[in-house]
N, C-alpha and C positions, 0 to 999 in steps of 0.2 A: 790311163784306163778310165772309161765313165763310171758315173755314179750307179748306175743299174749293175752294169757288167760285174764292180765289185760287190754289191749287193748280195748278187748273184752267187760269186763266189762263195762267200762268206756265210749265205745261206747253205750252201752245196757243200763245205767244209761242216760247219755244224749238225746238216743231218746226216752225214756219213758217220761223224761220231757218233750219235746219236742211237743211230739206227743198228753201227758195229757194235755197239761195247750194248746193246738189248740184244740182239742177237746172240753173241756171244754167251751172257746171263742167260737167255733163255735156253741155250745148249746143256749149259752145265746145269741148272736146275732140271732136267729134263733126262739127263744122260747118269748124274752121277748123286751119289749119295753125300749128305752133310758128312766133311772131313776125307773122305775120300783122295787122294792122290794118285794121281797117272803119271811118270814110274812110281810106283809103292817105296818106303823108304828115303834114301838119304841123298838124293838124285840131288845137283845145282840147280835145274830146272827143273818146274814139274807144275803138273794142270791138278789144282787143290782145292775143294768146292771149300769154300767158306763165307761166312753170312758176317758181317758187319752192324751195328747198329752205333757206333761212333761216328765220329771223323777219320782224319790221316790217322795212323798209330792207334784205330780205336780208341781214342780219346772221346771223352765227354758222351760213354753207352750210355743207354738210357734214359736220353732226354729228345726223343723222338722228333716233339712238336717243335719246341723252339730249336732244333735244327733245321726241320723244314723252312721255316721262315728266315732264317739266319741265311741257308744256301739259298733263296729264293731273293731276299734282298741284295745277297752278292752275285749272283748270274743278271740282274736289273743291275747293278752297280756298273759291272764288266762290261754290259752290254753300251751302257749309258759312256763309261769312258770310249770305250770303241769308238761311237760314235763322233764324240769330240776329238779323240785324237786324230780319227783317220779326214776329218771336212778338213783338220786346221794345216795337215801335210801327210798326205795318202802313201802310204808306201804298202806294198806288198807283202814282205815279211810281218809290219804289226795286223795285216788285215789276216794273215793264220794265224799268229799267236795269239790274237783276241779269240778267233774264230773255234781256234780247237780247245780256248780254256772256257768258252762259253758253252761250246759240244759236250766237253768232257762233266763240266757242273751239271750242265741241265742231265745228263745219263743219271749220273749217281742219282741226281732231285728225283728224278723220276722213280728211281729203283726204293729209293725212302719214302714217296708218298703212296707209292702202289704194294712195296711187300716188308715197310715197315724197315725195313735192312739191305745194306745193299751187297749186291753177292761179288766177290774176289774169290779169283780163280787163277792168278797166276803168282807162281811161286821161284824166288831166284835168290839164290844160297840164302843166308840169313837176314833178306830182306823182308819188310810185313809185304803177307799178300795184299796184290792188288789189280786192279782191272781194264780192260780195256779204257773208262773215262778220265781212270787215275793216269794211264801212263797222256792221254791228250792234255791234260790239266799240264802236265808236268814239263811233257814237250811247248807246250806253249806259252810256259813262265819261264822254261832256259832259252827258247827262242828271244822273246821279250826284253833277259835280262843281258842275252850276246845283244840286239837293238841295242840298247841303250848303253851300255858301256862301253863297246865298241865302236860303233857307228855312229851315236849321236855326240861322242866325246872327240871323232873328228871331224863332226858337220863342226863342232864348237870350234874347233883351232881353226879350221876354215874361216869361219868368218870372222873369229877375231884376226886371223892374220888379213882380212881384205879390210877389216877397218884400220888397222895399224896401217896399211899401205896407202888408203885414202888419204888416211891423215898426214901422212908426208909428203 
């Protein structure tokens, strides 16, 4: 694949999340009342307007600003890897799982530096809610972490068994 083409890509993965998980927020800001749930009560699933001002597990409410820049240093970090990783050996799988954990950070960034909190809206049994960027974030660090323990541990045996071969 060329360098544009995945660019491309990885551009066009990033604003779908982007653009999905604002969307989606802007639905429910729009549609449903703070605390609100669609089934009402004790449903496994369920559409549950809630405002965040943490991180994951609302951790660390209350400290707005140096969040903002916290997630804004790691969407430049993520991006910054991205890019080393994918010149030094391009594959396709790390160019989503960068793409959709870059999508996923920059939704929430946005959703922090424009209303302060960011809104989760989906609810599954005793899980913390959470939202369209959470679940990209998420997919893209189990993608990443299948990469890497799967695949790149038998690119590994791969070549050390062609160097043992050499060498006899």
């Amino acid at each position: 694949m060329s360098g544009k083409k995945a660019i491309l890509i990885g551009i066009c993965i990033v604003a779908f999340v982007v653009a999905s998980d604002g969307v989606t927020k802007a639905l429910i800001r729009a549609n449903m009342s703070l605390g609100e749930a669609i089934p009402s009560g004790d449903a496994f699933f369920s559409i549950c307007y809630a405002l965040n001002d943490g991180v994951a597990f609302s951790l660390f409410r209350g400290h707005r600003v140096p969040l903002i820049l916290i997630q804004s240093a790691l969407a430049v970090v993520i991006f910054a890897i991205m890019l080393f990783v994918l010149r030094r050996s391009f594959s396709f799988p790390l160019l989503c799982s960068f793409s959709l954990m870059l999508g996923g950070g920059l939704g929430n960034l946005s959703d922090r530096i424009i209303f302060g909190k960011v809104t989760d809206f989906i609810s599954v049994g005793s899980f913390p809610i959470f939202n369209v960027a959470d679940s990209a974030l998420t997919l893209g660090c189990v993608l990443l972490l299948i990469r890497v323990l799967f695949f790149e541990a038998k690119n590994d045996d791969r070549r050390e068994n062609r160097s043992v071969s050499r060498a006899e």
